[in-house]
PDB file of N, CA, C, O and CB in Angstrom:
ATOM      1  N   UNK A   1     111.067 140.621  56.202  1.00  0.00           N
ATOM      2  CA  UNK A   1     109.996 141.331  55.541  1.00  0.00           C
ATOM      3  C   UNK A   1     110.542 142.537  54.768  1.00  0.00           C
ATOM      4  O   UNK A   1     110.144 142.447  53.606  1.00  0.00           O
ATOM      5  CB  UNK A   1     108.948 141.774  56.561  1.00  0.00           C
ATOM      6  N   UNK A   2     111.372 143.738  54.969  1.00  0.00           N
ATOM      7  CA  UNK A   2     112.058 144.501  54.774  1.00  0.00           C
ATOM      8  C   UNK A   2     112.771 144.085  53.495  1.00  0.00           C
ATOM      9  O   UNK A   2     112.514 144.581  52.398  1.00  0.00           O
ATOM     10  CB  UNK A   2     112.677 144.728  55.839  1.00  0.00           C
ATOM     11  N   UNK A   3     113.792 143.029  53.734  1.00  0.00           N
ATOM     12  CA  UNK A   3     114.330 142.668  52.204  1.00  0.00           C
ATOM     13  C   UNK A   3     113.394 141.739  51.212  1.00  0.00           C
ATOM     14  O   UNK A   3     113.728 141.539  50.044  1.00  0.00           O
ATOM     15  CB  UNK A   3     115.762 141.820  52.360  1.00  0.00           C
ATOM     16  N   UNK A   4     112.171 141.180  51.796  1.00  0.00           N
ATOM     17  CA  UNK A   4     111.128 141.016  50.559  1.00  0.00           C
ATOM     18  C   UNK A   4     110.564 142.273  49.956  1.00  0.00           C
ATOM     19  O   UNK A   4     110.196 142.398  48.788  1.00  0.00           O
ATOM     20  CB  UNK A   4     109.877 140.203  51.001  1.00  0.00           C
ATOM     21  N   UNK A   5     110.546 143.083  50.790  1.00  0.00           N
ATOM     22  CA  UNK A   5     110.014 144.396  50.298  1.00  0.00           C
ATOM     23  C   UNK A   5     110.507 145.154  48.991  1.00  0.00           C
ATOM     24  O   UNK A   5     109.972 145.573  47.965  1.00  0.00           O
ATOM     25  CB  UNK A   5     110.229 145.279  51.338  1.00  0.00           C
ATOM     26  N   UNK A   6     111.960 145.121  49.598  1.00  0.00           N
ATOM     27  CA  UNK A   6     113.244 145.671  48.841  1.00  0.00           C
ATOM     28  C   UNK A   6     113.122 144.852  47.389  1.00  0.00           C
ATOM     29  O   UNK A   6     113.018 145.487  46.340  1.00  0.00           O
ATOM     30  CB  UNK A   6     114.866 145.285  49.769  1.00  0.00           C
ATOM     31  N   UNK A   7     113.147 143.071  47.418  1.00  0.00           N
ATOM     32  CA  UNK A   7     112.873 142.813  46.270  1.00  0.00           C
ATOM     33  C   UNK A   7     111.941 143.001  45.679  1.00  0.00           C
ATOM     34  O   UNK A   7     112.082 142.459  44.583  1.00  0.00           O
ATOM     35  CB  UNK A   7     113.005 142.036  46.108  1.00  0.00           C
ATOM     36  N   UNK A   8     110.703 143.637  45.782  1.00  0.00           N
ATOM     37  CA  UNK A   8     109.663 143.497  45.337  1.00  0.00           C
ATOM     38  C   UNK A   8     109.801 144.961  44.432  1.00  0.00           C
ATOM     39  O   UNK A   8     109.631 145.195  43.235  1.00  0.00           O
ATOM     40  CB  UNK A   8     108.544 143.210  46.450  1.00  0.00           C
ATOM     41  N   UNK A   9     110.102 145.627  45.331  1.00  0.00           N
ATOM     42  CA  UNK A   9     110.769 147.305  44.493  1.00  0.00           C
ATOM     43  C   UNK A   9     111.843 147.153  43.208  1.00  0.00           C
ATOM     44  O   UNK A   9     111.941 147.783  42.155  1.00  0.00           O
ATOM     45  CB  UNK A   9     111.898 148.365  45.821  1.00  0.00           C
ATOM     46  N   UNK A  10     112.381 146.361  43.606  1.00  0.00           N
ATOM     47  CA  UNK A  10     113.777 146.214  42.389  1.00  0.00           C
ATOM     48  C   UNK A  10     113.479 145.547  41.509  1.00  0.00           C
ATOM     49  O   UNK A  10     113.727 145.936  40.367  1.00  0.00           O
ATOM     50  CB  UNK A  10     115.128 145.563  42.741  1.00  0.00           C
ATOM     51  N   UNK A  11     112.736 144.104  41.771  1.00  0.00           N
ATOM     52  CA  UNK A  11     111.789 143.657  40.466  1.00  0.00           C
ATOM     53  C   UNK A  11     111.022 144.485  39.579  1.00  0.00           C
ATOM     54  O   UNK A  11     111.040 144.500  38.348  1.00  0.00           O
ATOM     55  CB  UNK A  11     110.805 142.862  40.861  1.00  0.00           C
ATOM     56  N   UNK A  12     110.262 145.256  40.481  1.00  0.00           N
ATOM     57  CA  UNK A  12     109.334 146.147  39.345  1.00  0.00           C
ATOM     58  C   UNK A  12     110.015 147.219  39.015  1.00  0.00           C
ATOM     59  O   UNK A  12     109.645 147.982  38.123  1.00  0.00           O
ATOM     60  CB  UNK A  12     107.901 146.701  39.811  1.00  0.00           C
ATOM     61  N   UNK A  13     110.946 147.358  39.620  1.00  0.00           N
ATOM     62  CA  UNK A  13     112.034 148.517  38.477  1.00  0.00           C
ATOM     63  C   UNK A  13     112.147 147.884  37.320  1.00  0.00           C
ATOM     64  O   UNK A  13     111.835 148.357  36.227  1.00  0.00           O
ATOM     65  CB  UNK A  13     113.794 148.858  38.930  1.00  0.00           C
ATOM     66  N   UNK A  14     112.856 146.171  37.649  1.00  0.00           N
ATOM     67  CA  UNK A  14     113.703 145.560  36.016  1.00  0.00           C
ATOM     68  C   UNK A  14     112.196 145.467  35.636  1.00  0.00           C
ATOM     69  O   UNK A  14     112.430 146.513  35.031  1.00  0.00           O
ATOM     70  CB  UNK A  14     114.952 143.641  35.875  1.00  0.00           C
ATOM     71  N   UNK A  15     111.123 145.274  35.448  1.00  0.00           N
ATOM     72  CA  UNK A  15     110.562 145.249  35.080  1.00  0.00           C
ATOM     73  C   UNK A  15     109.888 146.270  34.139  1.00  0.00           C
ATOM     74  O   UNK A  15     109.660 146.039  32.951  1.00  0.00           O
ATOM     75  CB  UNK A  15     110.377 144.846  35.724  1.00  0.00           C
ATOM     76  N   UNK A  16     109.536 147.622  34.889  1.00  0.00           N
ATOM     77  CA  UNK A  16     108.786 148.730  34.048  1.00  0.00           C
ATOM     78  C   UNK A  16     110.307 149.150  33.049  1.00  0.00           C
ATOM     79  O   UNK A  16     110.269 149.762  31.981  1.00  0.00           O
ATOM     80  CB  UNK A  16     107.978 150.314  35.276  1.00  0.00           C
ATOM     81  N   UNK A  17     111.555 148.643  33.724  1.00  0.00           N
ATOM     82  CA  UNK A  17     112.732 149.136  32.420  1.00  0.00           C
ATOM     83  C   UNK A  17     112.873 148.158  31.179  1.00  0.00           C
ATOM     84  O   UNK A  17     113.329 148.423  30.066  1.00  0.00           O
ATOM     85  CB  UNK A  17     114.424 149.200  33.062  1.00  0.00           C
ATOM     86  N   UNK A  18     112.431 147.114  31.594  1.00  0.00           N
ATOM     87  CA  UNK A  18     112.634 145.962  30.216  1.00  0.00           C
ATOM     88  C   UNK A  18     110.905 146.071  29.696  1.00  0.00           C
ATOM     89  O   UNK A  18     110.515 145.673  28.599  1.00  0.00           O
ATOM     90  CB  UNK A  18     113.248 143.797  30.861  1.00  0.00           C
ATOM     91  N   UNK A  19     110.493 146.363  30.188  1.00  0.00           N
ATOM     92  CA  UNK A  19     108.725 146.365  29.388  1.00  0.00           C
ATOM     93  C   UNK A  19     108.711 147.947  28.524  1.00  0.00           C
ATOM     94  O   UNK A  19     108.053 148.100  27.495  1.00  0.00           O
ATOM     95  CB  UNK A  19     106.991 146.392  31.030  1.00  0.00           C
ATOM     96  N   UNK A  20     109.500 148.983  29.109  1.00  0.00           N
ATOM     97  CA  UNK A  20     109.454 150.008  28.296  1.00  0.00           C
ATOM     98  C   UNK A  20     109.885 149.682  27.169  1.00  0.00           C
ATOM     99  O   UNK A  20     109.150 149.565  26.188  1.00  0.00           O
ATOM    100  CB  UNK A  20     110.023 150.999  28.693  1.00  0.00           C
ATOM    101  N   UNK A  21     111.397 149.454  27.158  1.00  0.00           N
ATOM    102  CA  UNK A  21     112.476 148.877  25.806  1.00  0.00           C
ATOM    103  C   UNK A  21     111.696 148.384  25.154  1.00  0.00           C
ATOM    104  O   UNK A  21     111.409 149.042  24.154  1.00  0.00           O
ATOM    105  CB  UNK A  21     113.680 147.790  25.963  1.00  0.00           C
ATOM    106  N   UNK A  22     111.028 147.169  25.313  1.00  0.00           N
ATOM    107  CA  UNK A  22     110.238 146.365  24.341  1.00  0.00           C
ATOM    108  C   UNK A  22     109.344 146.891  23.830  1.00  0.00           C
ATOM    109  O   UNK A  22     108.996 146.540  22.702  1.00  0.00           O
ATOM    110  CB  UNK A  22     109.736 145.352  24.727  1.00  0.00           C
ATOM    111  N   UNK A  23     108.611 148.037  24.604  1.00  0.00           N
ATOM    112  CA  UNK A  23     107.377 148.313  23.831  1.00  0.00           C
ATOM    113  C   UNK A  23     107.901 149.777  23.131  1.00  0.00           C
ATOM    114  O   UNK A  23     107.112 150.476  22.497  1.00  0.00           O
ATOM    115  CB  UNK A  23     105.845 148.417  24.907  1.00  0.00           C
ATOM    116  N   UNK A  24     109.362 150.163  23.328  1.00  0.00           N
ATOM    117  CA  UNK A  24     109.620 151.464  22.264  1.00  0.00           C
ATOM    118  C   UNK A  24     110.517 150.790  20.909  1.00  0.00           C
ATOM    119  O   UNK A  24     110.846 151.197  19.795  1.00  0.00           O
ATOM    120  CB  UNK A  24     110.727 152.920  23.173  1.00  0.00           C
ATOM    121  N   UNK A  25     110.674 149.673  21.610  1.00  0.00           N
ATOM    122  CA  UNK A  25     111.358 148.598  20.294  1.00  0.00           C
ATOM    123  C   UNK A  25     110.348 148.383  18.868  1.00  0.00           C
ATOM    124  O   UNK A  25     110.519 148.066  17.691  1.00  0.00           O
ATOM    125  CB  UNK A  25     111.563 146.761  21.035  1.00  0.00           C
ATOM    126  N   UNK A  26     109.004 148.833  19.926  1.00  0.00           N
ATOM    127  CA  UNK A  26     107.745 148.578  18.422  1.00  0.00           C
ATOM    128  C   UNK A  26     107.932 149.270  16.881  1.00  0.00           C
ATOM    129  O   UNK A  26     107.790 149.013  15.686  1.00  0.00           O
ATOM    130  CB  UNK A  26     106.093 149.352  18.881  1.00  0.00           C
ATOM    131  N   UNK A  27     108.311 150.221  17.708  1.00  0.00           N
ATOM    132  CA  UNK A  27     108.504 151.156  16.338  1.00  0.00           C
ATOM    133  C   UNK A  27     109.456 150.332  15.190  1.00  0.00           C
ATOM    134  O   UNK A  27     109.568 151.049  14.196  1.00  0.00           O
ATOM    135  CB  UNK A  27     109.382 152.763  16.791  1.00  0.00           C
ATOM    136  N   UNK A  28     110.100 149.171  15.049  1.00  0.00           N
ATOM    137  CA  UNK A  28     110.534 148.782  14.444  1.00  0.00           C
ATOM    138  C   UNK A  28     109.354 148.072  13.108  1.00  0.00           C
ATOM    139  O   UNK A  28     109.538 147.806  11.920  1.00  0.00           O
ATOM    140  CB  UNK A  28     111.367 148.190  15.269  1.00  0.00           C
ATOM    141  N   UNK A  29     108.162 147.961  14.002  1.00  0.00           N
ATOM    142  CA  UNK A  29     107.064 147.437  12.943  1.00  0.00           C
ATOM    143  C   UNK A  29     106.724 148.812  12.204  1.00  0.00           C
ATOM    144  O   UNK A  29     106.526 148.797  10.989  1.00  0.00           O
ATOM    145  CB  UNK A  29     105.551 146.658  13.724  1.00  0.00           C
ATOM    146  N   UNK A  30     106.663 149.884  12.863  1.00  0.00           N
ATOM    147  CA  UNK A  30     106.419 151.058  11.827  1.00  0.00           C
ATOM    148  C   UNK A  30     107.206 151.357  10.534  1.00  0.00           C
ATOM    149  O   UNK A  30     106.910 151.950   9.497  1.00  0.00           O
ATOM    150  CB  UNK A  30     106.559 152.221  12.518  1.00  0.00           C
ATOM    151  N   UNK A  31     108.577 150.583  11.075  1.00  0.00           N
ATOM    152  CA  UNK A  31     109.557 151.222   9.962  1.00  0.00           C
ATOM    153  C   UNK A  31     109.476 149.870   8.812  1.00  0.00           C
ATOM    154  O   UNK A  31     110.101 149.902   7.752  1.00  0.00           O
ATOM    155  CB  UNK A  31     111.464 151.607  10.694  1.00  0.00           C
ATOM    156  N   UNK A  32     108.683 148.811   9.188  1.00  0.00           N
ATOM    157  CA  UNK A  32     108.390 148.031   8.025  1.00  0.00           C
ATOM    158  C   UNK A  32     109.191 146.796   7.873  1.00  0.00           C
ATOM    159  O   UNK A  32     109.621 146.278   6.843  1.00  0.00           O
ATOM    160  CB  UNK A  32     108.560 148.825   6.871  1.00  0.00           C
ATOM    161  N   UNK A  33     109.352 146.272   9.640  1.00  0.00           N
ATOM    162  CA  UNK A  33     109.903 145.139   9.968  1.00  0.00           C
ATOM    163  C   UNK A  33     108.692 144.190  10.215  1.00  0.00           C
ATOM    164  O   UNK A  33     107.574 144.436  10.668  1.00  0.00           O
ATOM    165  CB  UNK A  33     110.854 145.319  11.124  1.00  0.00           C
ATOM    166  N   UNK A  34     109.020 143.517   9.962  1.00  0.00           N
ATOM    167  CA  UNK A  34     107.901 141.841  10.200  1.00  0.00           C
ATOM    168  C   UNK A  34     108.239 141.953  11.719  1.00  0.00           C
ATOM    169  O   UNK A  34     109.191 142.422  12.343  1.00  0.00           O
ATOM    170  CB  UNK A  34     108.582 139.791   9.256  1.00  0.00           C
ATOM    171  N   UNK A  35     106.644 141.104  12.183  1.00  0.00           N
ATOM    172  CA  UNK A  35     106.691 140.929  13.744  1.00  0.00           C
ATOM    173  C   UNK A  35     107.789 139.688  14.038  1.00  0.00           C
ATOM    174  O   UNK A  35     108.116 139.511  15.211  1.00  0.00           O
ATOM    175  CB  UNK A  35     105.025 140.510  14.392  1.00  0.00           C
ATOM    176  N   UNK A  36     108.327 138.880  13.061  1.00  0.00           N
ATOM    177  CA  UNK A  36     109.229 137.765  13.422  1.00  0.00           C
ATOM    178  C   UNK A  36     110.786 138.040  13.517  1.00  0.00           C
ATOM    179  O   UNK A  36     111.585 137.511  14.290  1.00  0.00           O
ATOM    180  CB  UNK A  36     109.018 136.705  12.421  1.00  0.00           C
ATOM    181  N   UNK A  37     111.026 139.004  12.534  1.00  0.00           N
ATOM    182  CA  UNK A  37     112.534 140.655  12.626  1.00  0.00           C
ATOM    183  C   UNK A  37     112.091 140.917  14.314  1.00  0.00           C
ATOM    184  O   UNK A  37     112.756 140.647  15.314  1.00  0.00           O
ATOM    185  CB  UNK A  37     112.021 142.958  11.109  1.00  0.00           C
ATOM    186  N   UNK A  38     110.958 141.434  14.233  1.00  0.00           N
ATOM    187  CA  UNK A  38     111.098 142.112  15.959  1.00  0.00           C
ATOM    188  C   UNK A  38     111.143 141.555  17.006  1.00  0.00           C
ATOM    189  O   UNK A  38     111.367 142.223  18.017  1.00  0.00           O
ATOM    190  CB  UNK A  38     110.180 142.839  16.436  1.00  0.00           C
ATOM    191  N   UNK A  39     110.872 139.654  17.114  1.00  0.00           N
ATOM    192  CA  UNK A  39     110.729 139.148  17.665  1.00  0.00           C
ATOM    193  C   UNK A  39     112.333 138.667  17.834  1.00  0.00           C
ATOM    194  O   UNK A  39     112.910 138.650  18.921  1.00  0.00           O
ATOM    195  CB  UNK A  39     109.676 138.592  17.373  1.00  0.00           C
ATOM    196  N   UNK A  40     112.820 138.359  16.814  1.00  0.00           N
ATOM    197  CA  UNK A  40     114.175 137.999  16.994  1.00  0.00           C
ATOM    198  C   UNK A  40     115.422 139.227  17.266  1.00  0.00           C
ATOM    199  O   UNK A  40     116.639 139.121  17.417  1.00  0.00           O
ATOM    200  CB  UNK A  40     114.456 137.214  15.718  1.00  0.00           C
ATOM    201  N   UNK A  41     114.623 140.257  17.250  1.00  0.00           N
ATOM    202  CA  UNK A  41     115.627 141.632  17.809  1.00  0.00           C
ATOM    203  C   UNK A  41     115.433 141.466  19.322  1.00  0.00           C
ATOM    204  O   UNK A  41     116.394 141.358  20.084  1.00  0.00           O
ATOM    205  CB  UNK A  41     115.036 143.451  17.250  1.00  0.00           C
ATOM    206  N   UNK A  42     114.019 141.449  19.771  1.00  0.00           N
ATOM    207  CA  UNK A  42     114.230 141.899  21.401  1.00  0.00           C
ATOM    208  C   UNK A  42     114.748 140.661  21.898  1.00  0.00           C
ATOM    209  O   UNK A  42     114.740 140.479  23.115  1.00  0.00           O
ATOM    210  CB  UNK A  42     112.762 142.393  22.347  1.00  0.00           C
ATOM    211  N   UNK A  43     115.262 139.659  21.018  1.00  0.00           N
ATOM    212  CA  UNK A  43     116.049 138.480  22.402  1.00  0.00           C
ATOM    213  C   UNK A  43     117.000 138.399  22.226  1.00  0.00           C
ATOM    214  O   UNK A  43     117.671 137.431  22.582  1.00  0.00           O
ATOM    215  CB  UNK A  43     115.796 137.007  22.668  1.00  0.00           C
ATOM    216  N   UNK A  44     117.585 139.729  21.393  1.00  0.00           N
ATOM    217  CA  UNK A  44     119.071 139.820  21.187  1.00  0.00           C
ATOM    218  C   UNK A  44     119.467 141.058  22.381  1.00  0.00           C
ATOM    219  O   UNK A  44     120.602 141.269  22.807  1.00  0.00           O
ATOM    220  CB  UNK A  44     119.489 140.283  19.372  1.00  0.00           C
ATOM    221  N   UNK A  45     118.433 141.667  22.711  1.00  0.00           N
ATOM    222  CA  UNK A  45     118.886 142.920  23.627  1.00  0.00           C
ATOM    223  C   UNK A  45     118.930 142.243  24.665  1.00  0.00           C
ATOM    224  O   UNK A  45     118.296 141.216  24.908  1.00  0.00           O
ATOM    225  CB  UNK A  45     118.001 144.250  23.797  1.00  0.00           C
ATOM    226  N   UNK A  46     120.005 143.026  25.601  1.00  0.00           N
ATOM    227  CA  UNK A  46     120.140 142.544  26.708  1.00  0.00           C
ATOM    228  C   UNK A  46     119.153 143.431  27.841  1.00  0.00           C
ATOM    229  O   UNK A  46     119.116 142.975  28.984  1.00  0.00           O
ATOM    230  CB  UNK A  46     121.641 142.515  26.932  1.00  0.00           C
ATOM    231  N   UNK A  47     118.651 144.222  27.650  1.00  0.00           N
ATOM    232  CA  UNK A  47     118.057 145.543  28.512  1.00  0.00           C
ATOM    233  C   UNK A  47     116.169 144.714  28.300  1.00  0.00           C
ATOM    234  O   UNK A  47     115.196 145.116  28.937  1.00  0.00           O
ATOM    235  CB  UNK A  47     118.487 147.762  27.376  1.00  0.00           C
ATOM    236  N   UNK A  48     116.131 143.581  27.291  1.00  0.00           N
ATOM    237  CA  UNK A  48     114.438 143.385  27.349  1.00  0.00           C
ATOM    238  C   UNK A  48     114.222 142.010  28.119  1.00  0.00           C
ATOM    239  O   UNK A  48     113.124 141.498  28.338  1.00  0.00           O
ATOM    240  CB  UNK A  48     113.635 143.265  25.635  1.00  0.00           C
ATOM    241  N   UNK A  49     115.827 141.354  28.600  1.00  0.00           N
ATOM    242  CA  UNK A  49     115.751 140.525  29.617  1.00  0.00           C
ATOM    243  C   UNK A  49     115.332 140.994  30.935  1.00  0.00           C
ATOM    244  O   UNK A  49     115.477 140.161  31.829  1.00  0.00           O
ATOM    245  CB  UNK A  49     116.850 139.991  29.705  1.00  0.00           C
ATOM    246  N   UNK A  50     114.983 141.808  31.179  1.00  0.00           N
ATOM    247  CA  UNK A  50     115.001 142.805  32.577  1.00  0.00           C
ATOM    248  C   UNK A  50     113.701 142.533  32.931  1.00  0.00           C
ATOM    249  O   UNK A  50     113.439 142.397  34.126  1.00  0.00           O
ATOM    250  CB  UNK A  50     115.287 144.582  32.426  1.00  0.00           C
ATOM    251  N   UNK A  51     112.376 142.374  31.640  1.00  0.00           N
ATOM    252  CA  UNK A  51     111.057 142.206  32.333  1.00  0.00           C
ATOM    253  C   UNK A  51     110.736 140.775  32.373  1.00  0.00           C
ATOM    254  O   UNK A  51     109.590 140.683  32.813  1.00  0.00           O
ATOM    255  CB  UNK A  51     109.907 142.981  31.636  1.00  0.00           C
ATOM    256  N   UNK A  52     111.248 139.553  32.103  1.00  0.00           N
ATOM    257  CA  UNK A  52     110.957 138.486  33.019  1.00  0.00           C
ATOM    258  C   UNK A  52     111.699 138.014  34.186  1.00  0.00           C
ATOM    259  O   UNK A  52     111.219 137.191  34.965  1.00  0.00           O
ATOM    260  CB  UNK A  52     110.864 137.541  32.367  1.00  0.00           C
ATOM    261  N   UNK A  53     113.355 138.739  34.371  1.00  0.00           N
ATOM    262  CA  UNK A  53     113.931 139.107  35.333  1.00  0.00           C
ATOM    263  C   UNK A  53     113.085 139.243  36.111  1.00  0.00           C
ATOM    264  O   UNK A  53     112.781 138.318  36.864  1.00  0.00           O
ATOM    265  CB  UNK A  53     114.625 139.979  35.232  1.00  0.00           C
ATOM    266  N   UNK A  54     112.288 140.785  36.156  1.00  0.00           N
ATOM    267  CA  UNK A  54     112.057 141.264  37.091  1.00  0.00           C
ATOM    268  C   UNK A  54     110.426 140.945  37.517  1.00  0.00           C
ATOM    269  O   UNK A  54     109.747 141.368  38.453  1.00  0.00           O
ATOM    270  CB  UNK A  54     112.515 142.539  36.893  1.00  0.00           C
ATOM    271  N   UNK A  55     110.186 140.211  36.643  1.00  0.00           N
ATOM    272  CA  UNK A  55     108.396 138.802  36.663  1.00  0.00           C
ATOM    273  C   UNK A  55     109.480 138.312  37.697  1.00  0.00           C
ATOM    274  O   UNK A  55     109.757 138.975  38.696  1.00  0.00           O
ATOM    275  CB  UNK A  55     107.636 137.176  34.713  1.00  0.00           C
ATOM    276  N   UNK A  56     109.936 137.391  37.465  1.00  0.00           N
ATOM    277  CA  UNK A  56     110.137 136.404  38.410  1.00  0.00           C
ATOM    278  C   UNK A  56     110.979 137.007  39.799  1.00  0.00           C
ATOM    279  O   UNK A  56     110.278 136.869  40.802  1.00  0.00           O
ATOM    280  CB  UNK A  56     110.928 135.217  37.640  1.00  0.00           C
ATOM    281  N   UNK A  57     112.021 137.503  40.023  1.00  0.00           N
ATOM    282  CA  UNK A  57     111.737 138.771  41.282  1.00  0.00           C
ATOM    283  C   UNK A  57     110.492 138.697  42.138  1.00  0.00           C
ATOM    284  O   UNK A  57     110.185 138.169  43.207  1.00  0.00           O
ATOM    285  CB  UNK A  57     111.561 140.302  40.603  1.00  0.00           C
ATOM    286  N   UNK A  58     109.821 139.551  41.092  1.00  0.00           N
ATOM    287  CA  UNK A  58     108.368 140.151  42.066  1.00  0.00           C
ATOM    288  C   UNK A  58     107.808 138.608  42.924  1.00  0.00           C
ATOM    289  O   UNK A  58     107.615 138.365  44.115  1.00  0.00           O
ATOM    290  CB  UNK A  58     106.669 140.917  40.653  1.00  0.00           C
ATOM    291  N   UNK A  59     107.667 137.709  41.570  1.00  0.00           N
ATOM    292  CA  UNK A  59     106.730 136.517  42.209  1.00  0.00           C
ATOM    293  C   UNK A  59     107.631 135.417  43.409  1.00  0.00           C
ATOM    294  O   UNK A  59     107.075 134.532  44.058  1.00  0.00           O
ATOM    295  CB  UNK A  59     106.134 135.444  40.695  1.00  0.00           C
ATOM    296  N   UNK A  60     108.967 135.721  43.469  1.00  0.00           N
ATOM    297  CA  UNK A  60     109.622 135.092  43.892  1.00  0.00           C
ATOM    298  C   UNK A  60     109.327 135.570  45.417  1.00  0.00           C
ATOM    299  O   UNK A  60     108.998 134.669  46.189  1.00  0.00           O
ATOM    300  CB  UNK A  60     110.830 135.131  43.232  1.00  0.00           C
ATOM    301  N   UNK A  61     109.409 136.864  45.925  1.00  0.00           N
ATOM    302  CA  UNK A  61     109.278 137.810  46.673  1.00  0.00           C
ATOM    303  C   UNK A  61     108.341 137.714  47.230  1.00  0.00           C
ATOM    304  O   UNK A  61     108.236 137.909  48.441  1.00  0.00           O
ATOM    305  CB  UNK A  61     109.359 138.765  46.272  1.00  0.00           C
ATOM    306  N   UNK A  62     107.142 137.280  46.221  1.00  0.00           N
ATOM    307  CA  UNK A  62     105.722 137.422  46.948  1.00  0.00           C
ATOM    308  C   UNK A  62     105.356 136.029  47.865  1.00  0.00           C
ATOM    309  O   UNK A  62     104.966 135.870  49.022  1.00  0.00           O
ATOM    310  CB  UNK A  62     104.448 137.651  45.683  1.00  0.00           C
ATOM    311  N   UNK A  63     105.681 135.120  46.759  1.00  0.00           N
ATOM    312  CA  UNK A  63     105.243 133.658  47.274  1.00  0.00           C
ATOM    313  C   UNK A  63     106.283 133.320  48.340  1.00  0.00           C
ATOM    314  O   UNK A  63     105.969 132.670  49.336  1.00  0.00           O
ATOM    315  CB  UNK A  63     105.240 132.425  46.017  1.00  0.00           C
ATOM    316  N   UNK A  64     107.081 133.607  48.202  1.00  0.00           N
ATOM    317  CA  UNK A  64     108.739 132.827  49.230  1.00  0.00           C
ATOM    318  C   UNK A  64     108.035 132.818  50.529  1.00  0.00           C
ATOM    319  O   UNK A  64     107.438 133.791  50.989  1.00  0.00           O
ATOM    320  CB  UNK A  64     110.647 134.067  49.440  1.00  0.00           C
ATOM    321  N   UNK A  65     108.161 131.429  51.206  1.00  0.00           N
ATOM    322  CA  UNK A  65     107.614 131.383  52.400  1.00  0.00           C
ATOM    323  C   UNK A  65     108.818 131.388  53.083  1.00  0.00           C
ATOM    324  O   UNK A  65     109.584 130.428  52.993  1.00  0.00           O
ATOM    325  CB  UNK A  65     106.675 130.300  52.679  1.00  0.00           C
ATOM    326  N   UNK A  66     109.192 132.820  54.074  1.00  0.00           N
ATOM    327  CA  UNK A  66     110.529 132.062  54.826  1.00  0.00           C
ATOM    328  C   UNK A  66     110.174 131.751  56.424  1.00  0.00           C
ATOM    329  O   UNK A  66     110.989 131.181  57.150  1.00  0.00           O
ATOM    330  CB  UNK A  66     112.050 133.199  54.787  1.00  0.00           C
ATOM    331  N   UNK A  67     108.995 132.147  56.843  1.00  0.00           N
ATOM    332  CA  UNK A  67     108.963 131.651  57.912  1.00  0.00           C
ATOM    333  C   UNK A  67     109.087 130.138  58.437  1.00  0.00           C
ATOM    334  O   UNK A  67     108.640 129.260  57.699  1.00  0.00           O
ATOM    335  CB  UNK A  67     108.087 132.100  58.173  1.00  0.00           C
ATOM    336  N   UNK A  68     109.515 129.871  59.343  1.00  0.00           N
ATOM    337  CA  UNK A  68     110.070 128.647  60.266  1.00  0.00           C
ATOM    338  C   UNK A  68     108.855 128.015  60.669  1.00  0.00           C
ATOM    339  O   UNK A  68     108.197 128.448  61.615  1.00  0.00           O
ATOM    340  CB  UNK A  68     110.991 129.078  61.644  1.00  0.00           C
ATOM    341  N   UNK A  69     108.438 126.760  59.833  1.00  0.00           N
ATOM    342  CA  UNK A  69     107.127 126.254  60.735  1.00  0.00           C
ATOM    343  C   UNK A  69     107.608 124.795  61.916  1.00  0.00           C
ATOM    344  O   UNK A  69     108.330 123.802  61.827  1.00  0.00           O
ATOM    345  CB  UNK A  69     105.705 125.601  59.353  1.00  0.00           C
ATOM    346  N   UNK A  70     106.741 125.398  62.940  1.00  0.00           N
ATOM    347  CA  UNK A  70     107.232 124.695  64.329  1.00  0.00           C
ATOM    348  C   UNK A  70     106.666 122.869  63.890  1.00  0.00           C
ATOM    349  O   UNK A  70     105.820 122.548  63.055  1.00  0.00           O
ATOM    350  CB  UNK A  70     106.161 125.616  66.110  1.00  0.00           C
ATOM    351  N   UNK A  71     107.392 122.069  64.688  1.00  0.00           N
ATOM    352  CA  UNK A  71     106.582 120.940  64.513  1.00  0.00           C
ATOM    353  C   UNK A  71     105.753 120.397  65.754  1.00  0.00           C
ATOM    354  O   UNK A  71     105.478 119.223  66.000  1.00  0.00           O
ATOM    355  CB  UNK A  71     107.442 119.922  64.032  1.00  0.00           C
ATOM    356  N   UNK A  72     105.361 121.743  66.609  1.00  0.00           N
ATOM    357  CA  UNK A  72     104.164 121.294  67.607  1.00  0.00           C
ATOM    358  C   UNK A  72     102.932 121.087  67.259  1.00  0.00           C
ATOM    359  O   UNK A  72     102.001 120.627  67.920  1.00  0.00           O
ATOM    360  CB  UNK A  72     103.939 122.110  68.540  1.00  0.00           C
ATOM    361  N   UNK A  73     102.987 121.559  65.868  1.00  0.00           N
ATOM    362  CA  UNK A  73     101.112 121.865  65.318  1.00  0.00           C
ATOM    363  C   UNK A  73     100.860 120.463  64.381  1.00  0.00           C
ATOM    364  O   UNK A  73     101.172 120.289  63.203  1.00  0.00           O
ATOM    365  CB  UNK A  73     100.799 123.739  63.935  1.00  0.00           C
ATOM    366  N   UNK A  74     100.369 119.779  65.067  1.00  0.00           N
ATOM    367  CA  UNK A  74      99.689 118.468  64.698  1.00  0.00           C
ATOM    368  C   UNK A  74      98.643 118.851  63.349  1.00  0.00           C
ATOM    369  O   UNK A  74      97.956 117.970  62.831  1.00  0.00           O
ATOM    370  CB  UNK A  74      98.754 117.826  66.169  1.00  0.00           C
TER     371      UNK A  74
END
C-alpha cells in the first residue's frame, strides 16, 4: 500500500511537470505559430512526455490489484 502510495505521488509530480511545459509551450500560438508547429514541437520535447508518463503511473497505481486471491471462495 505504501509503495502504491509513493507511485501515486510521483505520477502526479510527472504529471503537473509535463502539463505545465505544455501549457507554457502555448505561448508559441501567441508568437504566431499554427496549432500544427505546436503540435509537432511538444512531441519533440522530452519534459511534455512526463504528463502521460505520469497518466499512466497514477492509473496504474490505482487499478493494480496486488492482492493474493485465495482459491477457497467458491
Amino acid at each position: 500500500m505504501f509503495f502504491r502510495g509513493c507511485i501515486v505521488l510521483l505520477g502526479f509530480g510527472f504529471a503537473v511537470s509535463g502539463g505545465v511545459s505544455i501549457i507554457g509551450y502555448l505561448n508559441l500560438l501567441a508568437m504566431g505559430r499554427g496549432f500544427i508547429d505546436y503540435l509537432i514541437f511538444i512531441t519533440r520535447r522530452p519534459e511534455c512526455y512526463l504528463l502521460p508518463i505520469g497518466i499512466i503511473m497514477i492509473t496504474g497505481a490505482i487499478f493494480y490489484n496486488d492482492e493474493k486471491k485465495s482459491n477457497d471462495q467458491i
